[in-house]
Rosetta silent file (secondary structure, phi, psi, omega in degrees, C-alpha in Angstrom):
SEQUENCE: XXXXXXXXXXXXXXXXXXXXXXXXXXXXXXXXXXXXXXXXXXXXXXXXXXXXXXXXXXXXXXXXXX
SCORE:     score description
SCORE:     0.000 S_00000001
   1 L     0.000   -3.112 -168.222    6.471  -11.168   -1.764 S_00000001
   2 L    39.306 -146.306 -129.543    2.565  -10.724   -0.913 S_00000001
   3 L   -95.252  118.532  176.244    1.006  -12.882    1.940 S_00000001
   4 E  -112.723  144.410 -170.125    4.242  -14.869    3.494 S_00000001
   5 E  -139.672  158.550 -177.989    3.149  -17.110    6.820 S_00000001
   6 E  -120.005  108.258 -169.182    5.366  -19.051    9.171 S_00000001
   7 L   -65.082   98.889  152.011    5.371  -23.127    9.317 S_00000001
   8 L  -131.616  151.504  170.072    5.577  -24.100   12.780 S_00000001
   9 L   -31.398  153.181  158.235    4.916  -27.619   14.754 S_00000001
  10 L   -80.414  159.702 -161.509    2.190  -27.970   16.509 S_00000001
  11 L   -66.975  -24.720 -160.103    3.666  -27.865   20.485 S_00000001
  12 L  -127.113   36.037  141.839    3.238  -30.741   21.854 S_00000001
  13 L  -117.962  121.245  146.428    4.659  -33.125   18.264 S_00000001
  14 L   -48.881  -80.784 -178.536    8.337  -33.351   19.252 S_00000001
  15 H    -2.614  -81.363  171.670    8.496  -35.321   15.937 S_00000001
  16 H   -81.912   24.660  153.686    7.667  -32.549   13.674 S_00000001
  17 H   -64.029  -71.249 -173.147    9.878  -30.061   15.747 S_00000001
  18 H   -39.110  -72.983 -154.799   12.797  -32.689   14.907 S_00000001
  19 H   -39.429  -61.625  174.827   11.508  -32.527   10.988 S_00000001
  20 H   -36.847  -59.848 -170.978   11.213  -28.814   10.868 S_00000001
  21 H   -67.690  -53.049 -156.044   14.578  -27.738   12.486 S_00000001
  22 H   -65.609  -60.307 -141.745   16.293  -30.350   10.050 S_00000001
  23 H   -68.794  -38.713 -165.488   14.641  -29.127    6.548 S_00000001
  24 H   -63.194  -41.455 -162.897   15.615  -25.397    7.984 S_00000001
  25 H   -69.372  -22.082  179.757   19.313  -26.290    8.873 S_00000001
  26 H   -70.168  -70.932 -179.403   19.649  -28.307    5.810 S_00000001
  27 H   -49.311  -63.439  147.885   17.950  -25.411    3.529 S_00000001
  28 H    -6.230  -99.461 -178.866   20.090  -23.232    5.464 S_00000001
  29 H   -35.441  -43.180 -175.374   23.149  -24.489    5.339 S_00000001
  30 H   -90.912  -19.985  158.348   22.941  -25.109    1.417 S_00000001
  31 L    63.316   42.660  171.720   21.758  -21.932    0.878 S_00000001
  32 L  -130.432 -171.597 -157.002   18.269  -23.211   -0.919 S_00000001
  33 E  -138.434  120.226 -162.336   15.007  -22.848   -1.111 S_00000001
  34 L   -91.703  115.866  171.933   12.306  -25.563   -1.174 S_00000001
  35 L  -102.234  170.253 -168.336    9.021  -25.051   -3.613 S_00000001
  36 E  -155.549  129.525  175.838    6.600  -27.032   -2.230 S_00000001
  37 E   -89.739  124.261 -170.740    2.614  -28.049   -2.925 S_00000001
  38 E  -124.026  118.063  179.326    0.859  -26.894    0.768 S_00000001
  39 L  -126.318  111.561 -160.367   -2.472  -28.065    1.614 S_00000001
  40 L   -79.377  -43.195  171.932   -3.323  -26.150    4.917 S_00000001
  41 L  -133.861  174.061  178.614   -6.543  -28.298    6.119 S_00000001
  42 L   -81.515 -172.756 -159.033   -7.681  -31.442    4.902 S_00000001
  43 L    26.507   20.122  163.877   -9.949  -31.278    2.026 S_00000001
  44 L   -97.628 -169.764 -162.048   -8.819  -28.109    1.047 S_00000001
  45 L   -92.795  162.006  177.189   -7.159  -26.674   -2.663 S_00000001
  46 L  -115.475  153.803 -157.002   -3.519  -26.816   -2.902 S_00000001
  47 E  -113.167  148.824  162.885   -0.903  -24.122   -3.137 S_00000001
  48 E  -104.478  116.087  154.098    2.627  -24.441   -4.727 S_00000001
  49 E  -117.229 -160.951  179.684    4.963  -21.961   -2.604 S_00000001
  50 E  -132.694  159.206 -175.488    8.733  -21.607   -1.461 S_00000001
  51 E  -131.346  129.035 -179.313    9.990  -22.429    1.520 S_00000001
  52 E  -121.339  137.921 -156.484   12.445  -20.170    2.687 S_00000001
  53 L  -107.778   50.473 -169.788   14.403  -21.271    5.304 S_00000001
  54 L  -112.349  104.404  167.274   14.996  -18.087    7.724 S_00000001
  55 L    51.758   25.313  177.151   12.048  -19.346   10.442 S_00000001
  56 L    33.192   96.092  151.588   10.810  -21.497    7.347 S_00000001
  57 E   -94.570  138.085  168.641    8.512  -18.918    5.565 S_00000001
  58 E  -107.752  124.524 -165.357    6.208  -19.766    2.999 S_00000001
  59 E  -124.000  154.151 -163.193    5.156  -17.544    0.182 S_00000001
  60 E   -96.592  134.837  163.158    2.528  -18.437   -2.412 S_00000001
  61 L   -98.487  124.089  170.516    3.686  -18.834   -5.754 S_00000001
  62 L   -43.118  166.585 -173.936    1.449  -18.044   -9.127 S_00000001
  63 L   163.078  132.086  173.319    0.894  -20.984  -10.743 S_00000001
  64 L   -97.922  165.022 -177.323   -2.176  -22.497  -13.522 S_00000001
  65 L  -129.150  143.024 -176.404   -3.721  -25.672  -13.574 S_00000001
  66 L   -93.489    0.000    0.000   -4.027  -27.120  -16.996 S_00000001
C-alpha cells in the first residue's frame, strides 16, 4: 500500500472529533472507502488518496495531472 498515515483531530476540536468518528462509522458500516483530494498544510500540492475507514487511514493514490 506504500506510505499509509492516520487522520486524526487535532485534541482540543471536539467538532472535528464529532466529523471524524461519523465519516468512520458511516464508511464502516457501509463497508466503503472514500477517495479523497488531501492537502496537508496550506499552500501545499494536493494528493488524491483513499480513506479507509479502520482508524481512517489514508494511502496515496497514483494519479497525473493533465
Amino acid at each position: 500500500m506504500g506510505n499509509v498515515e492516520i487522520l486524526v483531530p487535532p485534541p482540543e476540536d471536539k467538532d472535528a472529533a464529532v466529523a471524524i468518528s461519523a465519516l468512520v462509522h458511516a464508511l464502516a458500516e457501509t463497508g466503503s472507502a472514500a477517495i479523497v483530494r488531501y492537502i496537508k498544510r496550506a499552500n501545499a500540492l494536493p494528493y488524491l488518496g483513499c480513506l479507509l475507514p479502520s482508524m481512517l487511514l489514508f494511502s496515496l493514490l497514483p494519479f497525473a495531472t493533465c
